[in-house]
Backbone as numpy.savetxt, mean C-alpha at the origin, in Angstrom:
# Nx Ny Nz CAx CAy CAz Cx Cy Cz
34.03 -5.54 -11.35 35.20 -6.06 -10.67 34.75 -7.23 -9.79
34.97 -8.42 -9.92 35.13 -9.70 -9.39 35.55 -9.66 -7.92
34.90 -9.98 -6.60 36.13 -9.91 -5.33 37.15 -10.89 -5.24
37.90 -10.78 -4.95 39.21 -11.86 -4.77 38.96 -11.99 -3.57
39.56 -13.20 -2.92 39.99 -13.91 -1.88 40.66 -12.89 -0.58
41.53 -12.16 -1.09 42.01 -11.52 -0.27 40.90 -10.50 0.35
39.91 -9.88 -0.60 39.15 -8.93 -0.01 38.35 -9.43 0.73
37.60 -10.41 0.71 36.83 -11.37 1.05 37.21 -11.71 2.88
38.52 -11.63 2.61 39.17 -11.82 3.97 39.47 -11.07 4.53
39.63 -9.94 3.93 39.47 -8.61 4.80 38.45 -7.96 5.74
37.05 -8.29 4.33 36.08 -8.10 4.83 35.48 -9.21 6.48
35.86 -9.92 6.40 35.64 -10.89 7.41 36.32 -10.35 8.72
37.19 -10.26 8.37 38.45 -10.05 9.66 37.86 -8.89 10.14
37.17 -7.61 9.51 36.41 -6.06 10.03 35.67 -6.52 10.59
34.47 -7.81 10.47 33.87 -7.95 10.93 33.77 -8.51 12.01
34.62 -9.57 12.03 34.80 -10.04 13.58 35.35 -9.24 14.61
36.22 -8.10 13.99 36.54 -6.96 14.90 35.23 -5.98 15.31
34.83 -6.00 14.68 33.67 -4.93 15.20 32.51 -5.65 16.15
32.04 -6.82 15.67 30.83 -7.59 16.42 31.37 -8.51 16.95
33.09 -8.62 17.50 33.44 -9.97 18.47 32.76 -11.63 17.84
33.67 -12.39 18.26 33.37 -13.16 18.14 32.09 -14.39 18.03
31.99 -13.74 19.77 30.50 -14.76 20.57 29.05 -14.20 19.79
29.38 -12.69 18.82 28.08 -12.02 18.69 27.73 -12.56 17.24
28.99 -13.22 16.67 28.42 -13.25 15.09 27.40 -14.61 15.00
27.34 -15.45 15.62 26.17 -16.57 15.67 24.89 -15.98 15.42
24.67 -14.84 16.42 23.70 -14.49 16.77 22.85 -13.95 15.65
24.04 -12.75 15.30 24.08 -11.85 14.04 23.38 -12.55 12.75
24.16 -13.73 12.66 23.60 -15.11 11.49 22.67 -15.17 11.44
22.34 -15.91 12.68 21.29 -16.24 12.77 19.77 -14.79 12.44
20.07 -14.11 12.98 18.72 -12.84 12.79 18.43 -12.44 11.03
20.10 -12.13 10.70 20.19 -11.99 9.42 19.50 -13.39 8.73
19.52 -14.24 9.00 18.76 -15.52 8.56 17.79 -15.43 8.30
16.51 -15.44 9.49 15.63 -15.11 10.18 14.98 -13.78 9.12
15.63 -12.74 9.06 15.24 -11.65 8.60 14.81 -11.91 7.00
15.98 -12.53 5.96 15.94 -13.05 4.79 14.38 -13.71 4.50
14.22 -15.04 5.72 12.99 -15.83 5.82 11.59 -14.98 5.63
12.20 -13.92 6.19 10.50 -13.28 6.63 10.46 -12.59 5.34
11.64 -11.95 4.86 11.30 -11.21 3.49 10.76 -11.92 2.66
11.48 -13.47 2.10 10.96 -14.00 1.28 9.74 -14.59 1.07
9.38 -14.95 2.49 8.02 -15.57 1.96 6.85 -14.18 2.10
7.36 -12.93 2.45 6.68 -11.96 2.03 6.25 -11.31 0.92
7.69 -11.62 0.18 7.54 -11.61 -1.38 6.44 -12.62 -1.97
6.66 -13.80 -1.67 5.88 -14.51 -2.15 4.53 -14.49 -1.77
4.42 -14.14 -0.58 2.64 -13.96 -0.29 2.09 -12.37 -1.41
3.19 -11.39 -1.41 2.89 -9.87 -2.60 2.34 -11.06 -4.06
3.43 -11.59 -4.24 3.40 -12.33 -5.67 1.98 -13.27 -6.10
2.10 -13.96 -4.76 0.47 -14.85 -4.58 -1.02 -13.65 -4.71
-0.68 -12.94 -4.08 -1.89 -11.95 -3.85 -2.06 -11.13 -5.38
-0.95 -11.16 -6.13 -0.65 -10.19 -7.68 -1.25 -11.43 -8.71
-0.97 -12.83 -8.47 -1.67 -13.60 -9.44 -3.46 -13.86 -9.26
-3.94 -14.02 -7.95 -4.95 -14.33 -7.32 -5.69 -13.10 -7.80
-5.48 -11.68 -7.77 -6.17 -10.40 -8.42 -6.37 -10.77 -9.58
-4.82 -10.99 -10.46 -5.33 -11.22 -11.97 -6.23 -12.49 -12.60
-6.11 -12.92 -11.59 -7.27 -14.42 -11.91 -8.91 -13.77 -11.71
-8.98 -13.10 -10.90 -9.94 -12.37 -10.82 -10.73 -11.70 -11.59
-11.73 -11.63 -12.18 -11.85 -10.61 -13.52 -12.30 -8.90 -12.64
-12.03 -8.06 -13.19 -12.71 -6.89 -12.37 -13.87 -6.38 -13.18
-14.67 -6.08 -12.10 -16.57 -6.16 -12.58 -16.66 -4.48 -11.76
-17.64 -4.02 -12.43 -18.15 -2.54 -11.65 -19.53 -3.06 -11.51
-19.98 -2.85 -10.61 -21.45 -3.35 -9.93 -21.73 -2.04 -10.52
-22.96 -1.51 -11.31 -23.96 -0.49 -10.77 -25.75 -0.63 -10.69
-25.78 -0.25 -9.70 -27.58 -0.29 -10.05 -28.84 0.33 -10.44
-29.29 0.08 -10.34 -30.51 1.33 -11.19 -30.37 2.93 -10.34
-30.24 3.79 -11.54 -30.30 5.10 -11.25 -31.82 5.44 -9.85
-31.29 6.13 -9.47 -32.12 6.27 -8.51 -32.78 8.20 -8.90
-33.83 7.92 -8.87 -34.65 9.51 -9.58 -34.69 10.33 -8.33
-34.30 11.82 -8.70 -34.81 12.68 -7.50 -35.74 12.83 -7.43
-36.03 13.73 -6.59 -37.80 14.03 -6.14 -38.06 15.20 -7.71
-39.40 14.32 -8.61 -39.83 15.60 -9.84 -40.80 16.10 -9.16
-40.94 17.22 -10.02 -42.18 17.61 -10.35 -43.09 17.18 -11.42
-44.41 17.71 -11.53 -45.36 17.06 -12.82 -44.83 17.33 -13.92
-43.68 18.32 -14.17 -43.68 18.34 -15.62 -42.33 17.40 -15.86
-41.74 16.53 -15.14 -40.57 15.89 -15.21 -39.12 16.48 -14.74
-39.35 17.94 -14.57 -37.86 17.99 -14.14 -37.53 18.36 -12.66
-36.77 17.97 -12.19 -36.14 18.27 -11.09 -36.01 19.38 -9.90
-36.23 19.17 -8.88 -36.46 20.19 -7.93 -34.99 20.67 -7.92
-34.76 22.24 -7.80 -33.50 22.32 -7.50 -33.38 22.20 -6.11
-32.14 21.81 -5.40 -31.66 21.28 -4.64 -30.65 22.83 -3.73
-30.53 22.57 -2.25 -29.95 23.97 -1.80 -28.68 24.51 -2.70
-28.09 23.35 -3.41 -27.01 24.17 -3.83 -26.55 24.12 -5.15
-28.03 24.14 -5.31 -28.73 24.57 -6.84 -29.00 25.96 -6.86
-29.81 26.35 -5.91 -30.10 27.74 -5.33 -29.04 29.09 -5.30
-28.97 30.28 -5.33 -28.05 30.86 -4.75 -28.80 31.50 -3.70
-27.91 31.69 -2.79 -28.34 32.19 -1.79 -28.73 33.79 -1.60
-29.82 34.14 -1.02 -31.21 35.36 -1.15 -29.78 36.29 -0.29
-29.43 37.15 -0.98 -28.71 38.44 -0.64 -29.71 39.37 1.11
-30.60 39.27 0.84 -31.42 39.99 1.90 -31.76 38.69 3.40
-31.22 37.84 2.84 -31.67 36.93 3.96 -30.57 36.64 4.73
-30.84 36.49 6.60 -29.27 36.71 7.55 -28.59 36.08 6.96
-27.13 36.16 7.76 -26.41 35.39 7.43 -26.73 34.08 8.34
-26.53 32.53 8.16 -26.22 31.30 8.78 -25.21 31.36 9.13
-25.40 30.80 10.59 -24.35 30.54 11.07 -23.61 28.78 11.52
């Protein structure tokens, strides 16, 4: 449904009733103001969404790092490798 003229003027006329006259400048103006800040917010999201994809994405990794062996090559187990000794206190 299209607005007509008449609604248009309805809608206006509520509004100057509710926010007076002297306040709708103001009103404009913020609502203005407010628009401004969205948009170039959008556009800084949009700038920051092309600038990523220009980007290529890389995974850095570097050489494995060895635990502590033993002589025959394998691995010390580690505490929670271990289970814990039934006869020994509890930690607190």
């Amino acid at each position: 449904m299209r607005p007509q003229l008449s609604h248009i003027l309805i809608v206006l006329v509520v509004v100057v009733l509710l926010f007076g006259a002297n306040r709708l400048p103001g009103l404009a103006r913020s609502v203005g103001q407010s628009m401004k800040i969205f948009k170039n917010e959008v556009k800084d999201l949009a700038d920051d969404d092309r600038r990523d994809a220009a980007v290529p994405k890389t995974t850095v990794t570097g050489p494995a790092v060895p635990g502590p062996e033993t002589p025959t090559g394998a691995t010390t187990p580690g505490p929670a490798d271990t289970p814990p000794d039934p006869a020994a206190p509890p930690r607190v």
